[in-house]
C-alpha positions as CSV (number, residue, x, y, z in Angstrom):
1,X,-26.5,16.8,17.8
2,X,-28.7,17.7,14.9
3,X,-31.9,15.2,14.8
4,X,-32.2,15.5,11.4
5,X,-28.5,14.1,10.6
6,X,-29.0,11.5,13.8
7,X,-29.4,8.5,10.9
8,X,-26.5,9.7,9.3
9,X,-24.5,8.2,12.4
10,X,-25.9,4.9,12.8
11,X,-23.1,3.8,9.6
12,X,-20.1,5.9,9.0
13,X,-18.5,4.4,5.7
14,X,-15.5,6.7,6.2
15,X,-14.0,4.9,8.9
16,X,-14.7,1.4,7.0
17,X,-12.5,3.0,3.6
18,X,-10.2,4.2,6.0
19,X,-9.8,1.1,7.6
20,X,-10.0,-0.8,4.5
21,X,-7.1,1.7,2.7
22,X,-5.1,1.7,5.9
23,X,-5.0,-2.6,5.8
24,X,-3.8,-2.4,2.2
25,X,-1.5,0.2,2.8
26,X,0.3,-1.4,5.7
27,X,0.2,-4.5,3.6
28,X,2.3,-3.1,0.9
29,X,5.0,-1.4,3.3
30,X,5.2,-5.3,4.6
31,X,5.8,-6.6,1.3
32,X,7.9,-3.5,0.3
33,X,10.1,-4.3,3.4
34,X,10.9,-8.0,3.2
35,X,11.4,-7.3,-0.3
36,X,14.3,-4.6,0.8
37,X,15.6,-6.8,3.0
38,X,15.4,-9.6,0.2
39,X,17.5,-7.8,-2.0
40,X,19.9,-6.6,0.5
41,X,20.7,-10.3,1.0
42,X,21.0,-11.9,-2.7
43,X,24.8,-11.1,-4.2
44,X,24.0,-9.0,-7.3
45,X,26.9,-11.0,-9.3
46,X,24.6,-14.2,-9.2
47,X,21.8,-13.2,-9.5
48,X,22.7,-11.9,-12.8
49,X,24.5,-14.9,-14.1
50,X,21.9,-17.1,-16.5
51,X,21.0,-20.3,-14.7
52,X,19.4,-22.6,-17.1
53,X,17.1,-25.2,-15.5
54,X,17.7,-28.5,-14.5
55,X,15.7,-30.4,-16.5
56,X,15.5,-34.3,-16.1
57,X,14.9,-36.0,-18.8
58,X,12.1,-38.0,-20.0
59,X,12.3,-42.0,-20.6
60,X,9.5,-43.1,-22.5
């Protein structure tokens, strides 16, 4: 190894954005997925029909 690059070693912030990219990244394919699988599971036809909200009323 090179002395003069020796202090160059002691942090490598490559490997930290990797890691840090890499966590978001597998993060979003997570979320991505059970969104999928979300959607694969809801019935297009009501999840399209308007549902108002239930709405109780207030007695003053």
């Amino acid at each position: 190894m090179n002395p003069e690059l020796e202090r160059y070693d002691e942090y490598d912030e490559t490997r930290s954005d990797f890691s840090r990219w890499k966590g978001i990244y597998e993060t979003w394919m997570r979320r991505k997925q059970e969104y999928s699988d979300l959607m694969k599971k809801q019935i297009l036809s009501e999840t399209l029909i308007f549902q108002p909200e239930k709405r109780t009323p207030i007695l003053v």
